[in-house]
C-alpha positions as CSV (number, residue, x, y, z in Angstrom):
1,X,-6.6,-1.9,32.5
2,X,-2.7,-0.9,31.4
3,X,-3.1,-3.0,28.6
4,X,-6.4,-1.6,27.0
5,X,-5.3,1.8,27.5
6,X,-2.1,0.9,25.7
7,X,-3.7,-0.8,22.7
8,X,-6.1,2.1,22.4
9,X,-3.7,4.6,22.3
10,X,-1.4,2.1,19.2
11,X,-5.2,1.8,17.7
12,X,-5.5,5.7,17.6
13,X,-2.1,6.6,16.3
14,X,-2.4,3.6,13.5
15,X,-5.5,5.4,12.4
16,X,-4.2,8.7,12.9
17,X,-1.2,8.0,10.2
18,X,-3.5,6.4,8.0
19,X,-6.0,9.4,7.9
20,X,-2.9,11.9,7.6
21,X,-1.1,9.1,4.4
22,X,-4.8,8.9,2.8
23,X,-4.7,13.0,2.3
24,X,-6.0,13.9,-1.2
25,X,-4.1,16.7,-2.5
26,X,-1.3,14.3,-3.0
27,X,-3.1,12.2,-4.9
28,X,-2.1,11.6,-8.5
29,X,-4.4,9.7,-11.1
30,X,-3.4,6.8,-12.3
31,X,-3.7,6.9,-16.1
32,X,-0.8,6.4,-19.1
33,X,0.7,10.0,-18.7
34,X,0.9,9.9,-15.2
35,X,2.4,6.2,-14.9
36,X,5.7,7.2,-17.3
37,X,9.3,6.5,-15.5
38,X,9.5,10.6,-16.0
39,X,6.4,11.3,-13.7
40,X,6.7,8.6,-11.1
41,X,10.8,9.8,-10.3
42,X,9.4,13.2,-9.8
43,X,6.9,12.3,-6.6
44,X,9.9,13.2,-3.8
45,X,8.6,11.2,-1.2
46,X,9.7,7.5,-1.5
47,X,6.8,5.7,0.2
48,X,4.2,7.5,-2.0
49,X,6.5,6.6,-5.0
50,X,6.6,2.5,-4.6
51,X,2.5,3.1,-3.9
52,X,1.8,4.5,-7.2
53,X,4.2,2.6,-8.8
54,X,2.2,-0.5,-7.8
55,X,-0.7,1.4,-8.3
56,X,0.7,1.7,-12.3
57,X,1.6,-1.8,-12.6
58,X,-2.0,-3.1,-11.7
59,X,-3.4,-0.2,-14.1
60,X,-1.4,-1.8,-17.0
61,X,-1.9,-5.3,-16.2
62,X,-5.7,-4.8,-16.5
63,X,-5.2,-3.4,-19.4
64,X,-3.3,-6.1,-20.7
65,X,0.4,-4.4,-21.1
66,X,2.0,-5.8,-18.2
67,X,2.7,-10.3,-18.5
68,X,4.0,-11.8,-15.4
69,X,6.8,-14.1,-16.2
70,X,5.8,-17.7,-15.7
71,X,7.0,-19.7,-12.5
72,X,10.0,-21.4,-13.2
73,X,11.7,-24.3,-11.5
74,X,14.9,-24.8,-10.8
């Protein structure tokens, strides 16, 4: 029974800092004026940052601006 209760309690606090890291205020949409160098330094926290960073880089690879370099070997 320890180890249920234990895993519940991991299980509630994962979802708890999802719920509290999914808030929407902070939320920023991901279009070209919001994905410039300028506007992506000023989000402060740094976890939130490399998120819409990546969340940038997919926006301008479906768009067709960003190539990934080919695989080379060595």
């Amino acid at each position: 029974m320890k180890i249920k209760d234990i895993i519940k309690a991991i299980g509630i606090a994962f979802l708890g800092a999802i719920l509290v890291n999914c808030s929407a205020e902070d939320t920023q949409e991901v279009n070209d004026e919001n994905c410039t160098l300028k506007n992506i330094n000023n989000i402060q926290d740094q976890e939130k940052r490399k998120n819409f960073l990546s969340e940038c880089q997919k926006y301008k690879s479906e768009k067709g601006g960003f190539v990934p370099s080919t695989n080379r070997t060595w």
